[in-house]
C-alpha positions in Angstrom: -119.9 45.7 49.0 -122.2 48.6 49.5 -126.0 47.4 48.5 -126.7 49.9 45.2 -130.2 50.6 46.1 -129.8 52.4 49.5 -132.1 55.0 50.5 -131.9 57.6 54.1 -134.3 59.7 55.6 -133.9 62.5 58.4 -136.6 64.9 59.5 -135.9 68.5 61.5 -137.4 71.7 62.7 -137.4 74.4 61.1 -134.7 76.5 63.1 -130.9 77.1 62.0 -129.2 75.1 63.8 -130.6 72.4 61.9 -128.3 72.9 59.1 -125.9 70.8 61.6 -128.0 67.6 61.1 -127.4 68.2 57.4 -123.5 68.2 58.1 -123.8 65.0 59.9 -125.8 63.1 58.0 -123.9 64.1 54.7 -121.0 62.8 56.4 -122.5 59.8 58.0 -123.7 59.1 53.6 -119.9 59.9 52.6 -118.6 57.5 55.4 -121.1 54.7 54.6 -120.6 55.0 50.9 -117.0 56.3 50.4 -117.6 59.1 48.3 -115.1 61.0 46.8 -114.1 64.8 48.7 -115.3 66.7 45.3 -118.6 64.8 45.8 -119.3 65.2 49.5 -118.3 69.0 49.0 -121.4 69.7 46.8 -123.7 67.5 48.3 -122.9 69.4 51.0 -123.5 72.6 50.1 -126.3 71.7 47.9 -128.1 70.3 50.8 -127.5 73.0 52.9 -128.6 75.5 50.7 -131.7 73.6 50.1 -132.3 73.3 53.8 -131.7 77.3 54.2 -134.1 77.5 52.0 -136.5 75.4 53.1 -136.1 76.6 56.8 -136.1 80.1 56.3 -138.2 81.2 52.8 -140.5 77.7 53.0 -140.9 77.4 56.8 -140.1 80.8 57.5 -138.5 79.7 60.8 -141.8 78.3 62.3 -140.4 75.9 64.7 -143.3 73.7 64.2 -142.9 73.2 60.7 -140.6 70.1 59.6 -138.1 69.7 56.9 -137.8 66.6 55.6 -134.5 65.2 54.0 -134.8 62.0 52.1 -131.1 60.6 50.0 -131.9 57.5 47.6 -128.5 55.8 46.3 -129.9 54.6 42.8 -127.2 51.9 41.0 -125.5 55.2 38.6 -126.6 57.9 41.5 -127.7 60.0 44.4 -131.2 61.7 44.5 -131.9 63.8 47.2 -135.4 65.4 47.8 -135.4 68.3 50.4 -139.4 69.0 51.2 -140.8 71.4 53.6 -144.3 72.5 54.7 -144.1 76.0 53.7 -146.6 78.0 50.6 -143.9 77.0 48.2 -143.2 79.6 45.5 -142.1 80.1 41.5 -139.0 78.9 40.9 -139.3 80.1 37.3 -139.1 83.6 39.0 -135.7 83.2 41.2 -133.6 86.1 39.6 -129.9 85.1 37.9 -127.7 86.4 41.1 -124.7 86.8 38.7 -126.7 89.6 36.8 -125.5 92.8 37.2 -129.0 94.2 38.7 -128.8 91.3 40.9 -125.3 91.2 42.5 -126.3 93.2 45.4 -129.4 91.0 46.4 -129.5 88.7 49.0 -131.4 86.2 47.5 -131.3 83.4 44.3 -127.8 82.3 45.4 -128.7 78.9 47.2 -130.9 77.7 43.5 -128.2 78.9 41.7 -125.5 77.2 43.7 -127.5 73.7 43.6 -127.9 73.9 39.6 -123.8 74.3 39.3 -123.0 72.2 42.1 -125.6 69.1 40.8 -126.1 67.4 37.7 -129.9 67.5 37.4 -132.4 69.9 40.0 -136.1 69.7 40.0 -139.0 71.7 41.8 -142.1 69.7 42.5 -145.4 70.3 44.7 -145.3 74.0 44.0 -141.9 74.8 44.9 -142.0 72.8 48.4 -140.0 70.1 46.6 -137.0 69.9 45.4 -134.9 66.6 44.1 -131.6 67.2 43.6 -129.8 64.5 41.6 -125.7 63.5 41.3 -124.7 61.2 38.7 -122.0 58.6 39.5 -119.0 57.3 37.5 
């Protein structure tokens, strides 16, 4: 039996092929804790929207700049916290990308994304932070 307080912690720079650590260790979590498909699916894209993010707006692709990844398997779910050492921003500001004045902007999709995919998102230290939170069955 799996241990229900688990917890997993990666660190990368702040370039985009990064986004392949995420992949791996989402599946190395799904493997070690026999998630369902649905499941993996959005913690996969959650995570890789938050690590866009956090590479490109927070980091703004300074290769010296870390992101840090941390997954903590509480006994009824999964909290992830993506941080990364960027200015942070409002995210009371991000623009609804299913607005009509919105559709044809580039940006708010990856926040927008996580709040559908996820059952609970949170911004902390100024936007730098976000927790992202699954509940189990």
């Amino acid at each position: 039996m799996v241990d229900s307080q688990l917890s997993r912690e990666i660190e990368f720079t702040s370039v985009p092929e990064s986004i392949n650590l995420v992949e791996s260790f989402v599946e190395e979590l799904k493997s070690e804790l026999g998630w369902s498909e649905e499941l993996e699916a959005n913690v996969l894209v959650s995570l890789s929207e938050a690590a866009n993010n956090a590479i490109f707006h927070g980091n703004k692709l300074d290769a010296s700049k870390k992101v840090k990844m941390k997954m903590q398997k509480e006994e009824k779910s999964l909290v992830f916290s993506v941080e990364d050492e960027g200015s942070g921003f409002n995210f009371n500001e991000v623009k609804d990308p299913t607005a009509i004045e919105n559709l044809d902007k580039p940006t708010g999709r990856g926040i927008f994304l996580m709040r559908n995919l996820a059952d609970k998102i949170e911004f902390f230290e100024e936007g730098r932070k976000v927790v992202i939170t699954f509940f189990l069955p």
